[in-house]
PyMOL Python script that loads the backbone (N, CA, C, O; Angstrom):
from pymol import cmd

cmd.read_pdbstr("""\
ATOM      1  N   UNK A   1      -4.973 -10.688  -5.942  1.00  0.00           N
ATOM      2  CA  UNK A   1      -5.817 -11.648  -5.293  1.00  0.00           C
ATOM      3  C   UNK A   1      -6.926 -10.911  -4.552  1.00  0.00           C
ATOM      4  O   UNK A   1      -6.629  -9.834  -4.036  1.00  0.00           O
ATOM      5  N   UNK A   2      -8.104 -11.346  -4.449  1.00  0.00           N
ATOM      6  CA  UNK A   2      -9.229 -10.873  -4.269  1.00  0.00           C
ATOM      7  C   UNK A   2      -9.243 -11.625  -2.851  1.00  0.00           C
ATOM      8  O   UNK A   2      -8.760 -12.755  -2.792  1.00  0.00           O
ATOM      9  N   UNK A   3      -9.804 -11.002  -1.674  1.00  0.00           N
ATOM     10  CA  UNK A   3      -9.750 -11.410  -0.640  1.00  0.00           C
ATOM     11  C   UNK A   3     -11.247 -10.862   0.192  1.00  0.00           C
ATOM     12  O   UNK A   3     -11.275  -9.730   0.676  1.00  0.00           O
ATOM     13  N   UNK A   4     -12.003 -11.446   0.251  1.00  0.00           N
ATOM     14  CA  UNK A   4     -13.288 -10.725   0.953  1.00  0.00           C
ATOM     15  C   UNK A   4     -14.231  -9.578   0.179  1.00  0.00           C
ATOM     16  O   UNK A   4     -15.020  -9.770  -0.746  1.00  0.00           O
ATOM     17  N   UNK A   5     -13.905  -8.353   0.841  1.00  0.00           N
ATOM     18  CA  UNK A   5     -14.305  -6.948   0.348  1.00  0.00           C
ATOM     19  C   UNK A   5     -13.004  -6.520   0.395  1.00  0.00           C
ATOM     20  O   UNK A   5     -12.951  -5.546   1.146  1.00  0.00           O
ATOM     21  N   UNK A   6     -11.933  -6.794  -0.059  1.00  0.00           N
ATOM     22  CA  UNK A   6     -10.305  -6.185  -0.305  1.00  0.00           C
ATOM     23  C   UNK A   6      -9.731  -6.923  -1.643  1.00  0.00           C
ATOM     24  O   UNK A   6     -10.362  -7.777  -2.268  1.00  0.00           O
ATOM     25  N   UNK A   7      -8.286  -6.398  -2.013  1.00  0.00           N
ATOM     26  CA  UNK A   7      -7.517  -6.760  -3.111  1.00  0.00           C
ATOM     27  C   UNK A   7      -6.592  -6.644  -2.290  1.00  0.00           C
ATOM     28  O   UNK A   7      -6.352  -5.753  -1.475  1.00  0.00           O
ATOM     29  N   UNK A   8      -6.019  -7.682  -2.558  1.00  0.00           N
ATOM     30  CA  UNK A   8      -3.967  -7.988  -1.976  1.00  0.00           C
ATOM     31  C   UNK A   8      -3.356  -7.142  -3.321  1.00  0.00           C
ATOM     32  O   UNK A   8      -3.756  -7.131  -4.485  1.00  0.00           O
ATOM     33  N   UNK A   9      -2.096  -6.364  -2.600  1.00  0.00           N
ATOM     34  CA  UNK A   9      -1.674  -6.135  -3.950  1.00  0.00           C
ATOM     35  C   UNK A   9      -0.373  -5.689  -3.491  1.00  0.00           C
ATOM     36  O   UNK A   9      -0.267  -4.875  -2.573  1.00  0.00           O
ATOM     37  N   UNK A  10       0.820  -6.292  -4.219  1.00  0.00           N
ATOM     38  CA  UNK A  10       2.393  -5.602  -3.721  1.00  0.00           C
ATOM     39  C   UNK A  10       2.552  -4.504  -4.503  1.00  0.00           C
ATOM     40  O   UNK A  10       2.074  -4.269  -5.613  1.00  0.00           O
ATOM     41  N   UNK A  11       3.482  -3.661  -3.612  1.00  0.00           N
ATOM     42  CA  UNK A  11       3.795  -2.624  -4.131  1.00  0.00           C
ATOM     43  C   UNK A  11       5.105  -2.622  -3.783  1.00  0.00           C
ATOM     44  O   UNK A  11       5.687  -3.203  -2.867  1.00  0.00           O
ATOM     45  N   UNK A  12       5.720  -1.469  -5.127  1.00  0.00           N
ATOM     46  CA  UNK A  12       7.284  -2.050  -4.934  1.00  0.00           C
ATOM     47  C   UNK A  12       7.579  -0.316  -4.916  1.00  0.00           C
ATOM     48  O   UNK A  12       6.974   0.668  -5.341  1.00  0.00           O
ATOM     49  N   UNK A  13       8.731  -0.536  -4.249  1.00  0.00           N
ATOM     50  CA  UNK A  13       9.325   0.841  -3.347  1.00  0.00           C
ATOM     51  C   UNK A  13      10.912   1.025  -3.929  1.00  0.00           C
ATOM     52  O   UNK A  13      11.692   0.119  -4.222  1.00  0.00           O
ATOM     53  N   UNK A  14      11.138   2.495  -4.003  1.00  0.00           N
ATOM     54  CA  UNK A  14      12.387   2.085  -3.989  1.00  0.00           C
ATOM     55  C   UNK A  14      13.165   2.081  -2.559  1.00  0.00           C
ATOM     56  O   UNK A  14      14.300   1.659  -2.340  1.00  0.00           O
ATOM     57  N   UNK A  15      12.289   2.639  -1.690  1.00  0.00           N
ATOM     58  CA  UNK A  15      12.872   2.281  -0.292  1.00  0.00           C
ATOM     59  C   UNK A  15      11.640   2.369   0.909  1.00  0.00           C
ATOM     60  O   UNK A  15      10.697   3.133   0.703  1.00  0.00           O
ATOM     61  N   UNK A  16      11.681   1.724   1.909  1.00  0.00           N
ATOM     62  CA  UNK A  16      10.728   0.785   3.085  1.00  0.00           C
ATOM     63  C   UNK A  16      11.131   2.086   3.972  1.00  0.00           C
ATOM     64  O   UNK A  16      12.290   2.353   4.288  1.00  0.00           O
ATOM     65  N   UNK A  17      10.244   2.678   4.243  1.00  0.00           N
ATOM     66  CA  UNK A  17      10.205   3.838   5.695  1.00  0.00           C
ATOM     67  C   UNK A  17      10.626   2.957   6.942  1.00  0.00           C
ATOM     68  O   UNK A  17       9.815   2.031   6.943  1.00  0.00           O
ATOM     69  N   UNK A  18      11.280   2.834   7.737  1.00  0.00           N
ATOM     70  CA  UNK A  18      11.164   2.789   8.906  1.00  0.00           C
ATOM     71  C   UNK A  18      10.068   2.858   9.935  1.00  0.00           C
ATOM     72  O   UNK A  18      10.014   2.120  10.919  1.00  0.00           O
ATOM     73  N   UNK A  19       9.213   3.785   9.641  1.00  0.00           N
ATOM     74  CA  UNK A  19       7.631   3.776  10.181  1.00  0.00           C
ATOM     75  C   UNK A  19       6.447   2.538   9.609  1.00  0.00           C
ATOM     76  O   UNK A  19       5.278   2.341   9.941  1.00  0.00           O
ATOM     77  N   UNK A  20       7.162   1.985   8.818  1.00  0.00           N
ATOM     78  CA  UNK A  20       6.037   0.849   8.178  1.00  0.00           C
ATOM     79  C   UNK A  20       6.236  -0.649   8.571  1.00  0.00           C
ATOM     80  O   UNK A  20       7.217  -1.379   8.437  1.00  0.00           O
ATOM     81  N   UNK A  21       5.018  -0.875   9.090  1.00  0.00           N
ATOM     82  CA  UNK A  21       4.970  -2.020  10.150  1.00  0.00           C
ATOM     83  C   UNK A  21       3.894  -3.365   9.676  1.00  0.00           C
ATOM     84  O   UNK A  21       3.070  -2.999   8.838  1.00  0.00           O
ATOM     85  N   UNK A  22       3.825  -4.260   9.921  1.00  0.00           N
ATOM     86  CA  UNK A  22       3.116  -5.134   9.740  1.00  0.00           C
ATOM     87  C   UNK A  22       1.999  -5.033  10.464  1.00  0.00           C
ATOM     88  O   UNK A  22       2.044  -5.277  11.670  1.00  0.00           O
ATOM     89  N   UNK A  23       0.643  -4.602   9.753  1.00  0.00           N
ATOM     90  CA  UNK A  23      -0.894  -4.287  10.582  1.00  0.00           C
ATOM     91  C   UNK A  23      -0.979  -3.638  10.697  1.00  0.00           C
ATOM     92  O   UNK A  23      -2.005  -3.438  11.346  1.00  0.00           O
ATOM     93  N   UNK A  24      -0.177  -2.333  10.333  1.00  0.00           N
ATOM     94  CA  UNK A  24      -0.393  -0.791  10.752  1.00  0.00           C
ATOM     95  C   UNK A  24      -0.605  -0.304   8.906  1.00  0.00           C
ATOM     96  O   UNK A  24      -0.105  -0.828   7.911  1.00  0.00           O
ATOM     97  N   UNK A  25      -1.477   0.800   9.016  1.00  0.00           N
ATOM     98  CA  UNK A  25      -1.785   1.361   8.101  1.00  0.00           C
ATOM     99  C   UNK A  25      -0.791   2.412   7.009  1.00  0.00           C
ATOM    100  O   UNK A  25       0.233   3.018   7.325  1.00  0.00           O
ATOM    101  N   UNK A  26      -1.238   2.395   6.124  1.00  0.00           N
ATOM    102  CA  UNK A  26      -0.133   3.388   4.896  1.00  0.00           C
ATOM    103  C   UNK A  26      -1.490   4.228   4.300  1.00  0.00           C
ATOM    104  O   UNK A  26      -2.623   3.771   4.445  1.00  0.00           O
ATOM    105  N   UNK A  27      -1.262   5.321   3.716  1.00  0.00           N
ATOM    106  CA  UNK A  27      -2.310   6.287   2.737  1.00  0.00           C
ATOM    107  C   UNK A  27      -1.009   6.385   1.941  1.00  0.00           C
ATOM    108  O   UNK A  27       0.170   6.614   2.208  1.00  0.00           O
ATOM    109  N   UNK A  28      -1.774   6.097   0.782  1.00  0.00           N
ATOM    110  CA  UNK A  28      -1.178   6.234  -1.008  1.00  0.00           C
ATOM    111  C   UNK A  28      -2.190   7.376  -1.555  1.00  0.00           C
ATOM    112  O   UNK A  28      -3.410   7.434  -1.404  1.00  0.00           O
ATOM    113  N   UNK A  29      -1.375   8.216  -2.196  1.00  0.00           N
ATOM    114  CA  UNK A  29      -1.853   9.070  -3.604  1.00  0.00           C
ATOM    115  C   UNK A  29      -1.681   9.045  -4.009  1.00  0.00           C
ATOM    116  O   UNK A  29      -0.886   8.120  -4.176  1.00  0.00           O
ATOM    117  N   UNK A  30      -1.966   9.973  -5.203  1.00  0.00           N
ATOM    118  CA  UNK A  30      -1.421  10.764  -6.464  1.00  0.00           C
ATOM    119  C   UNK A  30      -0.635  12.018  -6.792  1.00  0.00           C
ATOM    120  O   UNK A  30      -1.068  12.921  -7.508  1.00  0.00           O
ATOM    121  N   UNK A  31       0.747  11.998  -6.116  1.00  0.00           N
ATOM    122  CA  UNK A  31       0.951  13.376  -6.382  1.00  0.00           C
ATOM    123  C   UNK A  31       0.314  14.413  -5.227  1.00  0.00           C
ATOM    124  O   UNK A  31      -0.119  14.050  -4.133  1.00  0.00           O
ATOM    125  N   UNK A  32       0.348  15.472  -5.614  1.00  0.00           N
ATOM    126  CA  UNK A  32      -0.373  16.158  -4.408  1.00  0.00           C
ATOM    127  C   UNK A  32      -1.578  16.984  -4.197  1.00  0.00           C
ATOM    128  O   UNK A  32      -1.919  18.142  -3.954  1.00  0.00           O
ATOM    129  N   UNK A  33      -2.206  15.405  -4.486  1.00  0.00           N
ATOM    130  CA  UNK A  33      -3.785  15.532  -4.384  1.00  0.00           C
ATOM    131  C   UNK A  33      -4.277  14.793  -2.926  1.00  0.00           C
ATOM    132  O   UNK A  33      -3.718  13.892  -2.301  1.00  0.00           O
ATOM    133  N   UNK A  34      -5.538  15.524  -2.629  1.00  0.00           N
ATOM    134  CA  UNK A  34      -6.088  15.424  -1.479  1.00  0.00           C
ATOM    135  C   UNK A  34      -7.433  13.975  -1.390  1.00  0.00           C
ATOM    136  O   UNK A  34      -8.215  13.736  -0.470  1.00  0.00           O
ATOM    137  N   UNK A  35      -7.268  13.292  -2.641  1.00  0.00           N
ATOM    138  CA  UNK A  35      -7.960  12.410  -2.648  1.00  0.00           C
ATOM    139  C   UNK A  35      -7.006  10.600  -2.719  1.00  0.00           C
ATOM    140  O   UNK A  35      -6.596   9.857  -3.611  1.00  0.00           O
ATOM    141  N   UNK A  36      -7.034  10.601  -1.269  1.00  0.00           N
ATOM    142  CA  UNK A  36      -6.053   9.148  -0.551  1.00  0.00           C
ATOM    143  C   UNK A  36      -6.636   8.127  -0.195  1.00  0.00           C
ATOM    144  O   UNK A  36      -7.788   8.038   0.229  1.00  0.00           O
ATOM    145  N   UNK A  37      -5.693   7.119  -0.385  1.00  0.00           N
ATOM    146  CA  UNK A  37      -6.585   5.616  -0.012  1.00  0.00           C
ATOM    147  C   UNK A  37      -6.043   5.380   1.749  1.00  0.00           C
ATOM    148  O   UNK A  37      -5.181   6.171   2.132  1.00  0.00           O
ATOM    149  N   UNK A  38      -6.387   4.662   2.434  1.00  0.00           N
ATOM    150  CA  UNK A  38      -5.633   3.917   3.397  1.00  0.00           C
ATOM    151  C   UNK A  38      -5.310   2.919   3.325  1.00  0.00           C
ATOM    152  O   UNK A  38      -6.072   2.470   2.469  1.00  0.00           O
ATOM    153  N   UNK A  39      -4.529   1.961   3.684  1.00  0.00           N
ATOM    154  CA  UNK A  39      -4.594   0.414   2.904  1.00  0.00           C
ATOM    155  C   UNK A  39      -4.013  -0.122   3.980  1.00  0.00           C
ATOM    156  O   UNK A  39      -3.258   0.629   4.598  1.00  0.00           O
ATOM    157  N   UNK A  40      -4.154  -1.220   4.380  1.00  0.00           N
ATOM    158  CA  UNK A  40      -3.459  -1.968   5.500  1.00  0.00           C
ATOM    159  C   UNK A  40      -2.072  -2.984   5.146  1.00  0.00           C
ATOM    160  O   UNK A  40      -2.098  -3.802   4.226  1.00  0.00           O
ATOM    161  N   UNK A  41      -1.430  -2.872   5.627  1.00  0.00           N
ATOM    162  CA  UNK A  41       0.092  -3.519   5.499  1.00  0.00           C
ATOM    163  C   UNK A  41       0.263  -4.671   6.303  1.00  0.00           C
ATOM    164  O   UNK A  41       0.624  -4.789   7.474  1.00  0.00           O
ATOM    165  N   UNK A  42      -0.216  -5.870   5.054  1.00  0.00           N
ATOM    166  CA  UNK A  42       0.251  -7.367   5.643  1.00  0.00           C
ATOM    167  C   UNK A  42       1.302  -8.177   5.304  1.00  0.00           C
ATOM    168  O   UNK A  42       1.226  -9.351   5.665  1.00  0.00           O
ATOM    169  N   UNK A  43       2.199  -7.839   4.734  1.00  0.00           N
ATOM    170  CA  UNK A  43       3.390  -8.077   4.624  1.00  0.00           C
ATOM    171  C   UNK A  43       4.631  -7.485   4.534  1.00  0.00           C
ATOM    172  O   UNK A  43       4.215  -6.424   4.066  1.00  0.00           O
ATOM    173  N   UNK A  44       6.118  -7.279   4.625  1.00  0.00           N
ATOM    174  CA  UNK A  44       7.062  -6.667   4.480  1.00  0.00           C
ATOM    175  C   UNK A  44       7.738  -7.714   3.693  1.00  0.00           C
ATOM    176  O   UNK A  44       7.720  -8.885   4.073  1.00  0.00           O
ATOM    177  N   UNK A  45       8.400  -7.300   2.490  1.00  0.00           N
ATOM    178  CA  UNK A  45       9.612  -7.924   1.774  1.00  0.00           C
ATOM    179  C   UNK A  45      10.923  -6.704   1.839  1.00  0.00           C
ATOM    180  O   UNK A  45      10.952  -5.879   0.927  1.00  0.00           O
ATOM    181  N   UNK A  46      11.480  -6.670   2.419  1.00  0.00           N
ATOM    182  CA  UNK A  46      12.865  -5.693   2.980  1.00  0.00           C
ATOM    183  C   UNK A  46      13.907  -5.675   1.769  1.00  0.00           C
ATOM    184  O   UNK A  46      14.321  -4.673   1.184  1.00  0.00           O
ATOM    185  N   UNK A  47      14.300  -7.258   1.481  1.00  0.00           N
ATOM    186  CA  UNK A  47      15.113  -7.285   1.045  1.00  0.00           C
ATOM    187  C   UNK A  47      14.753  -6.743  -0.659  1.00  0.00           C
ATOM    188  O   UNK A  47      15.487  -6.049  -1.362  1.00  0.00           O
ATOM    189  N   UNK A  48      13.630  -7.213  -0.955  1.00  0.00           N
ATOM    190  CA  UNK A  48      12.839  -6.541  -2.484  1.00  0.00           C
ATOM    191  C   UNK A  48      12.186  -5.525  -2.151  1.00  0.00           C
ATOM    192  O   UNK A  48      11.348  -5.030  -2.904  1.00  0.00           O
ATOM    193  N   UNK A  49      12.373  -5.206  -1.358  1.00  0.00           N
ATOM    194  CA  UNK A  49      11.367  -3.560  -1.098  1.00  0.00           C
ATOM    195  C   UNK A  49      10.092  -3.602  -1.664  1.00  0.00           C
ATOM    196  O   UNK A  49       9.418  -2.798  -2.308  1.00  0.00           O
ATOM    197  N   UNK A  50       9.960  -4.529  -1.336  1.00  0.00           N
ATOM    198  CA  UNK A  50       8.101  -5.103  -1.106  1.00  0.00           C
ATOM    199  C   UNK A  50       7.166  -4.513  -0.459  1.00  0.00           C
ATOM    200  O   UNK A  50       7.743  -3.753   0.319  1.00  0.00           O
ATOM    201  N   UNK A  51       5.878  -4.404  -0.304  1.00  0.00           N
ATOM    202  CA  UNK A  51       4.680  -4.298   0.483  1.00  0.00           C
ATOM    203  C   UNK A  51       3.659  -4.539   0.043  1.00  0.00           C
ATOM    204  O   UNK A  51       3.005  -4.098  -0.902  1.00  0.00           O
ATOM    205  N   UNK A  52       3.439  -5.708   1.189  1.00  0.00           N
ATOM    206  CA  UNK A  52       2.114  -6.031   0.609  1.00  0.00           C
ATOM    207  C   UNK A  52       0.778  -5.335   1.372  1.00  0.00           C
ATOM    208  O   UNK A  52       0.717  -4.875   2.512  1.00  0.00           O
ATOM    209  N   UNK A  53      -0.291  -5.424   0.315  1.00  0.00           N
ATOM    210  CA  UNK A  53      -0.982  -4.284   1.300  1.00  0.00           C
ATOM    211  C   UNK A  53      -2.484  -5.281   0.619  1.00  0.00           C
ATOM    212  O   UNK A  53      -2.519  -6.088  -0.309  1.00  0.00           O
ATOM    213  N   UNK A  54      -3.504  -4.824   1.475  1.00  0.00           N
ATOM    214  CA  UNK A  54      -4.815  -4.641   1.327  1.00  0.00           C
ATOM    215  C   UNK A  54      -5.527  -3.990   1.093  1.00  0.00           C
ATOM    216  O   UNK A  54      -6.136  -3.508   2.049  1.00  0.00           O
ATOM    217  N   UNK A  55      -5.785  -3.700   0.173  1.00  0.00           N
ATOM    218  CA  UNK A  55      -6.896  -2.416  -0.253  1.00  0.00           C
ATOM    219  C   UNK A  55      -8.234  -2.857  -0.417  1.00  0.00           C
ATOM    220  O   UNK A  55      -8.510  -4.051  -0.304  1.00  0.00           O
ATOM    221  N   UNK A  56      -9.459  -1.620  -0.786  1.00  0.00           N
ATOM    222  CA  UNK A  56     -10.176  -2.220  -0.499  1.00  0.00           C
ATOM    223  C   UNK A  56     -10.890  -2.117  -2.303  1.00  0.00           C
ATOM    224  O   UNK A  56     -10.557  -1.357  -3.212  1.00  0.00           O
ATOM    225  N   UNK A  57     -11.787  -3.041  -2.283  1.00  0.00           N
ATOM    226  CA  UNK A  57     -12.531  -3.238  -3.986  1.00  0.00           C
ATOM    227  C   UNK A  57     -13.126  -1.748  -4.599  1.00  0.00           C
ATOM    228  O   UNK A  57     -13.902  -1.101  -3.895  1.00  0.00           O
ATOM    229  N   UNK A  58     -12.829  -1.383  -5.580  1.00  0.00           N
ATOM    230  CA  UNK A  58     -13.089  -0.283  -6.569  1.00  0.00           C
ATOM    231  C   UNK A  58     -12.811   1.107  -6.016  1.00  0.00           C
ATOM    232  O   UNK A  58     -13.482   2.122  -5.827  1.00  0.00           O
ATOM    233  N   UNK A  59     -10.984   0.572  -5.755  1.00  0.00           N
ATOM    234  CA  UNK A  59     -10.137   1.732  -6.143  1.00  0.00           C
ATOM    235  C   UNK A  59      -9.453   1.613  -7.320  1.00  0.00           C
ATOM    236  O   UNK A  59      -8.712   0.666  -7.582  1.00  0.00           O
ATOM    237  N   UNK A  60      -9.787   3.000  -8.395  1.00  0.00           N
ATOM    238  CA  UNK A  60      -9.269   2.581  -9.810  1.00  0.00           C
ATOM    239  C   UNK A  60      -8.086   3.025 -10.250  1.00  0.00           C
ATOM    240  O   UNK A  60      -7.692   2.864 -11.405  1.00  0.00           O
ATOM    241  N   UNK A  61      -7.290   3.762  -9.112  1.00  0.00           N
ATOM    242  CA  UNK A  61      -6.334   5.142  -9.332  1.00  0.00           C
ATOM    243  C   UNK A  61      -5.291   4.022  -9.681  1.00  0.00           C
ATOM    244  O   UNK A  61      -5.664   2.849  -9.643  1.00  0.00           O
ATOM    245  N   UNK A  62      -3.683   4.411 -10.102  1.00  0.00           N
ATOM    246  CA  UNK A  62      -2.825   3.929  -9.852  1.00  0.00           C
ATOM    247  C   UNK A  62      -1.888   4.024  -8.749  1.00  0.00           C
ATOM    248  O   UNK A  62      -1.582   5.203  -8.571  1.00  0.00           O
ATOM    249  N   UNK A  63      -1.460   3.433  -8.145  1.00  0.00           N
ATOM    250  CA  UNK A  63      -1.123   3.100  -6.902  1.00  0.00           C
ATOM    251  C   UNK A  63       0.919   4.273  -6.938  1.00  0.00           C
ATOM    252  O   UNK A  63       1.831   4.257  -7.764  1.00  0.00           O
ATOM    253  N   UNK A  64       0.757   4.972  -5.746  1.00  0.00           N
ATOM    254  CA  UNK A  64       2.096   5.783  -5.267  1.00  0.00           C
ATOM    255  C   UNK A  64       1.533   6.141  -4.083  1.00  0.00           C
ATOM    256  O   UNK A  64       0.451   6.492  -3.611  1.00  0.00           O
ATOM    257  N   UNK A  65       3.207   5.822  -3.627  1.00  0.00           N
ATOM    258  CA  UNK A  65       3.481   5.994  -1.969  1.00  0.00           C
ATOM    259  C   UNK A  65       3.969   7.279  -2.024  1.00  0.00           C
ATOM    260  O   UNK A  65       4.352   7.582  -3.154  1.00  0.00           O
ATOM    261  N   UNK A  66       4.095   8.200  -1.128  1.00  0.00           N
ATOM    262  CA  UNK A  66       4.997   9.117  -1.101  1.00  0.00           C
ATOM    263  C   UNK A  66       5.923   8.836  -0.098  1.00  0.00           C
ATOM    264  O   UNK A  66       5.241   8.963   0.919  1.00  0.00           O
ATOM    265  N   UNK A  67       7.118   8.516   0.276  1.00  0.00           N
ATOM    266  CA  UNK A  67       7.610   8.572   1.404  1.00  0.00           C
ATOM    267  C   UNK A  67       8.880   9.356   1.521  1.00  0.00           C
ATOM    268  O   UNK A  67       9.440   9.464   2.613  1.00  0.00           O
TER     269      UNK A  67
END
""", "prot")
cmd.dss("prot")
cmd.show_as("cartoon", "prot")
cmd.util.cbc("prot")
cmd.orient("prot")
């Protein structure tokens, strides 16, 4: 879903950090490269190890968390 100048987009985990909060920020890469997104975290699904996040329009990478 297209939202403003952002994309909603879930991302599925196999497990939810403890540090990840609703409105507080996450950086996703690739592996261990130095080129990261930030994305904002507007939802938690716990029980599906959900996150929903906001990113912003014309990021083309594929999406990994490292946690």
């Amino acid at each position: 879903m297209v939202l403003g100048n952002g994309l909603i987009q879930d991302i599925h985990l196999t497990k939810i950090p403890t540090n990840v909060a609703i409105g507080g920020s996450i950086r996703i890469g690739s592996g261990n490269v130095t080129d990261v997104e930030t994305v904002k975290v507007l939802e938690i699904f716990g029980q599906e190890k959900i996150i929903r996040i906001l990113r912003h329009t014309g990021i083309a990478h594929t999406l990994w968390v490292k946690c």
